[in-house]
C-alpha positions in Angstrom: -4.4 5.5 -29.3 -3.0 8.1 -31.6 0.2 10.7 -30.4 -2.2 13.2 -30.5 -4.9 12.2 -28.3 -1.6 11.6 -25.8 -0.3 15.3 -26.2 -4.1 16.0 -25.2 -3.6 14.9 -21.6 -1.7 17.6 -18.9 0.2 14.3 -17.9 2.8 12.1 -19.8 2.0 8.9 -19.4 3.2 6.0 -21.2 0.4 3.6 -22.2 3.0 1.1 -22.4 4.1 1.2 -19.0 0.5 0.5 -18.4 0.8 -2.7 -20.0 4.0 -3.2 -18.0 2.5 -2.0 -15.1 -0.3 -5.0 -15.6 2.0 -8.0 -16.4 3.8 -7.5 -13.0 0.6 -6.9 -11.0 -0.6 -10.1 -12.5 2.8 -12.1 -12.0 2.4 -11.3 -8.6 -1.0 -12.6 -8.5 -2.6 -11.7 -4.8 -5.8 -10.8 -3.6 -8.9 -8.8 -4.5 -9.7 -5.3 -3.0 -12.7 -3.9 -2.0 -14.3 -4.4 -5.3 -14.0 -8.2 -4.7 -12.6 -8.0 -8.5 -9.7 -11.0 -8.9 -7.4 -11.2 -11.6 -8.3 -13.6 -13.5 -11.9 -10.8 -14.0 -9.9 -7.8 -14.4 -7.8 -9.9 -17.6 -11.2 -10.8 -18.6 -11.7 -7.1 -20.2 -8.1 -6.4 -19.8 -8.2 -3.4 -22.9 -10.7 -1.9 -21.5 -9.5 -1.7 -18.3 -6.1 -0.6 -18.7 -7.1 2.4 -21.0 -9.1 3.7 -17.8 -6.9 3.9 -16.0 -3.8 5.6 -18.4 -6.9 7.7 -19.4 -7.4 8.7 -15.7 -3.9 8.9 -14.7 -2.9 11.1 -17.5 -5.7 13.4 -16.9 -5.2 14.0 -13.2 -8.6 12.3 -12.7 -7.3 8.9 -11.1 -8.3 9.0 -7.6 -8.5 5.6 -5.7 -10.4 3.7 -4.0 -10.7 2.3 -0.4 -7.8 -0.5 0.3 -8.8 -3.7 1.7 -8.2 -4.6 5.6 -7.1 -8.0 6.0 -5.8 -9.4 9.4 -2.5 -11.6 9.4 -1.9 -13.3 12.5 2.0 -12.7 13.3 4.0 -15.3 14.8 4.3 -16.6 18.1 0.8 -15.3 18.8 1.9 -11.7 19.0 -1.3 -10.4 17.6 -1.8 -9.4 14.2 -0.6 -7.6 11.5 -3.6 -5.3 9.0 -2.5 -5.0 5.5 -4.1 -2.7 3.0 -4.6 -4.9 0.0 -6.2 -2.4 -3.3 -7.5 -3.8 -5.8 -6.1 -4.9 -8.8 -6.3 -1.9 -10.6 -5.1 0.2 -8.2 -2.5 -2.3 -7.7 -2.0 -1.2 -11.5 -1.5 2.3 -11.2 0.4 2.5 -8.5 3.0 0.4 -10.0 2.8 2.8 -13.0 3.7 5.4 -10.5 6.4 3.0 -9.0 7.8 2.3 -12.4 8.6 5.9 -12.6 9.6 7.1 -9.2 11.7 3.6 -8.6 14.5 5.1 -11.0 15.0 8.2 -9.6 15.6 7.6 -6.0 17.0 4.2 -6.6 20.7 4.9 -7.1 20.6 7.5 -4.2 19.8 4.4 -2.1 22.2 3.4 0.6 24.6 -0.1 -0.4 23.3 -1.5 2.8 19.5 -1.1 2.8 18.4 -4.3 1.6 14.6 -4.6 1.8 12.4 -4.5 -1.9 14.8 -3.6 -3.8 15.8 -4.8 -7.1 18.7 -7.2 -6.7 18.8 -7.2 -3.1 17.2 -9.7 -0.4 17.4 -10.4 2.8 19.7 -13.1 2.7 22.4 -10.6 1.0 21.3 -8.7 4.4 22.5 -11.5 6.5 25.5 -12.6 4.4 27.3 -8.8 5.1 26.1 -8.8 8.7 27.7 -12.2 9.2 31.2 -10.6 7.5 30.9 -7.3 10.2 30.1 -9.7 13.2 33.4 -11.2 12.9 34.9 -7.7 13.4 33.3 -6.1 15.8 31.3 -7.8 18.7 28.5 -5.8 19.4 25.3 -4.8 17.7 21.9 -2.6 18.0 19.4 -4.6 16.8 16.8 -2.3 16.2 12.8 -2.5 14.5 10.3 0.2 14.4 7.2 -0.2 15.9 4.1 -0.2 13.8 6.2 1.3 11.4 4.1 1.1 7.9 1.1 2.3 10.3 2.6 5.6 11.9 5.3 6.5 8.9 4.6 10.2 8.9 2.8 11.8 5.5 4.7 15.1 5.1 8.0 13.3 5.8 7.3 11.0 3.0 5.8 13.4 0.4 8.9 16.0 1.4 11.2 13.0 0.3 9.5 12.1 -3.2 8.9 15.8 -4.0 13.1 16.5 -3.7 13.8 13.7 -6.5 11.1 14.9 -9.0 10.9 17.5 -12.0 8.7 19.9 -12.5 7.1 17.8 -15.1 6.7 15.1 -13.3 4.5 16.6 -9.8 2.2 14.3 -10.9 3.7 11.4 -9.4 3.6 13.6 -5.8 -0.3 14.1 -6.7 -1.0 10.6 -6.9 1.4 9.4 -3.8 -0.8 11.9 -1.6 -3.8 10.2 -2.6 -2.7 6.7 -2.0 -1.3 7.9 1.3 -4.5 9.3 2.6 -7.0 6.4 0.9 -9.0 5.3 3.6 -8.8 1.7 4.7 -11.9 -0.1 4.4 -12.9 -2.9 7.5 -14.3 -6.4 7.3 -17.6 -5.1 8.2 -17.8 -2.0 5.2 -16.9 0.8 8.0 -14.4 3.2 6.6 -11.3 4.6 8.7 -9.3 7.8 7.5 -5.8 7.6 7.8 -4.0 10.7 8.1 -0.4 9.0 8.5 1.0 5.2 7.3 1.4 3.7 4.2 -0.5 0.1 4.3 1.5 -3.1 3.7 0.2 -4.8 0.7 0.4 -1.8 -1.7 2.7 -1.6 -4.5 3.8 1.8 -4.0 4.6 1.5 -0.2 8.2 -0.4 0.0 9.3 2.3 -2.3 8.2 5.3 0.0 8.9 3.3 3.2 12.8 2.8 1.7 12.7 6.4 0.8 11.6 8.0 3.9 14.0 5.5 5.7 17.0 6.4 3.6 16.6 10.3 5.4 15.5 9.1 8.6 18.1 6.7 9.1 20.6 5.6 6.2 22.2 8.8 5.4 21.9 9.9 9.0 24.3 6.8 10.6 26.6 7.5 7.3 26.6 10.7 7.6 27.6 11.0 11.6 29.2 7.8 11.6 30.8 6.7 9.2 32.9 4.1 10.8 30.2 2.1 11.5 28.2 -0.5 9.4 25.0 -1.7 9.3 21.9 -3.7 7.9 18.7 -2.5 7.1 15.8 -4.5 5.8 13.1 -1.6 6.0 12.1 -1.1 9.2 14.4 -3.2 11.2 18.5 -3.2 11.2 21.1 -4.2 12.9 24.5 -1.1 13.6 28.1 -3.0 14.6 29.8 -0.9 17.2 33.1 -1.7 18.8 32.3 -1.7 22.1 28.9 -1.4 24.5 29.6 2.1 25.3 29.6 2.6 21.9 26.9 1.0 20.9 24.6 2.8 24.0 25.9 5.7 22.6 24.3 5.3 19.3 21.6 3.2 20.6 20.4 6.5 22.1 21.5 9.3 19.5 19.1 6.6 17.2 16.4 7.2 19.2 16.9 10.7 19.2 17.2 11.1 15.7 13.9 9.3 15.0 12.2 12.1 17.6 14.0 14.9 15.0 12.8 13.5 11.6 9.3 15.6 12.4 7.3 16.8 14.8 4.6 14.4 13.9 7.3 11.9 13.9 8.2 12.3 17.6 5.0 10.8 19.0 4.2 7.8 16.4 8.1 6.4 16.1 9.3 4.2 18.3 12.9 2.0 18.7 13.0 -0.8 20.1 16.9 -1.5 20.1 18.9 -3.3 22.2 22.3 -4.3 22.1 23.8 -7.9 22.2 26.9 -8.8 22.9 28.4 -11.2 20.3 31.6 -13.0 21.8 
C-alpha cells in the first residue's frame, strides 16, 4: 500500500492500527454476527479482509451491518439481558475507531470510574469503596435501568464531538452509524434503534464511560466534592455522612439524570437506595 494511495483517501487512517485493531478482536475471540462469519474464517483471508475495511473506513464508505441479538439469561431468573454481538469485522472497525477515540477522552476520565478501562477493574472498585466505608456509614447504591438500551444518542454523539479535531469528525461519522445499526432478531426481523448502544460491541464501554463521565462523574464532583464514590458503568455506590445526606443526593441524582436531555428524562431511570452501614 504505497503513501500515496493513503494521501488519496479524505480520511487518515492507519493501516496498521488495522492490523492492531484485528489482533485484539481476535484475542478476545467471541461470537459470530449476522454473517455467521467466526474467526477462525475471517483469519482465513485475513489480507484481504482487513484492506476492506481501512479501504472503506478511510473513504467514508464503511457503513455496518446489522448486530446480532443474542439473549443472556441474568441471574436469579430476573429475565434476560439482549446483547448486540457484530461481526467480526465490524468488531474490527470499531475497535479502529476505539483505538483512536480511547486516547482522547481517557485522561479526562474521573479516578473513580472503574468499568473497561485500561488498568482498572472492578475489584480496584471494591478495594476504594471498602477504604470510604470505614469513614462514613452510609451509601446510595445506585444502577441504571436498561442502561446500554435507553443511553440517549445526541447525548452521546454531543460528548465525543467536544474531544475531537476537525480532522478527525470522522470518528463522530462512524459512532452515529454504529449507534443507529439496527439490531437483527433470532428469527431475521430487523428493529431500528434510535437510542442505546448494544452490549457486546467494542465501541460501546467507551461511549457508555463517556456519556457517564457528564451525566454523572463530573456532576457529583463538581457539586460535591466532599463526597466519594464508585462507579463501574452503570451502577455506583456515593458515601454520605449521614441519611439525610444521603436522601439528599439520592434525590438531586435523580434529578440530574432527568436534566442530562430531554430524551433523557423519559428512558433513565435510578434505582438507588441507601443502606446504612454500622
Amino acid at each position: 500500500m504505497s503513501e500515496l494511495r493513503q494521501q488519496d483517501k479524505p480520511f487518515q487512517i492507519d493501516k496498521w492500527k488495522v492490523w492492531e485493531a484485528f489482533q485484539r478482536v481476535k484475542a478476545n475471540k467471541g461470537a459470530a454476527g449476522v454473517d455467521e462469519e467466526s474467526i477462525a474464517q475471517f483469519e482465513a483471508d485475513r489480507d484481504r479482509n482487513l484492506y476492506r475495511i481501512w479501504n472503506r473506513l478511510s473513504s467514508g464508505s464503511y457503513f455496518p451491518p446489522p448486530v446480532k441479538a443474542v439473549e443472556i439469561p441474568k441471574p436469579q431468573g430476573r429475565g434476560v439481558r439482549v446483547l448486540g454481538v457484530p461481526t467480526v469485522a465490524d468488531r474490527v472497525a470499531q475497535t479502529v475507531v476505539r483505538m483512536y477515540l480511547e486516547p482522547k477522552v481517557e485522561p479526562i476520565f474521573h479516578p473513580d470510574s472503574y468499568g473497561y478501562r485500561p488498568g482498572k477493574s472492578a475489584l480496584d472498585a471494591v478495594g476504594a469503596c471498602r477504604v470510604r466505608c470505614w469513614r462514613k456509614d452510609w451509601v446510595i447504591d445506585m444502577d441504571i435501568r436498561a442502561f446500554f438500551d435507553t443511553v440517549p444518542h445526541d447525548l452521546v454523539l454531543k460528548a465525543v464531538a467536544k474531544h475531537l479535531s476537525p480532522d478527525q469528525r470522522w470518528i463522530l461519522l462512524y459512532v452515529q452509524r454504529w449507534l443507529t445499526a439496527p439490531m437483527q432478531r433470532q428469527d431475521g426481523t430487523l428493529v431500528a434503534r434510535d437510542r442505546g448502544t448494544p452490549q457486546g460491541s467494542a465501541i460501546s464501554p467507551l461511549l457508555a464511560n463517556l456519556f457517564m463521565h457528564y451525566a454523572f462523574d463530573a456532576w457529583l464532583a463538581r457539586e460535591f466534592p466532599a463526597l466519594g464514590f464508585e462507579r463501574y458503568c452503570d451502577d455506583a455506590v456515593v458515601h454520605c455522612g449521614s441519611r439525610r445526606q444521603a436522601e439528599y443526593v439520592r434525590d438531586a441524582i435523580a434529578m440530574r439524570l432527568a436534566q442530562v436531555g430531554p430524551e433523557a428524562v423519559k428512558l433513565i431511570e435510578t434505582s438507588g437506595y441507601l443502606r446504612c452501614l454500622y
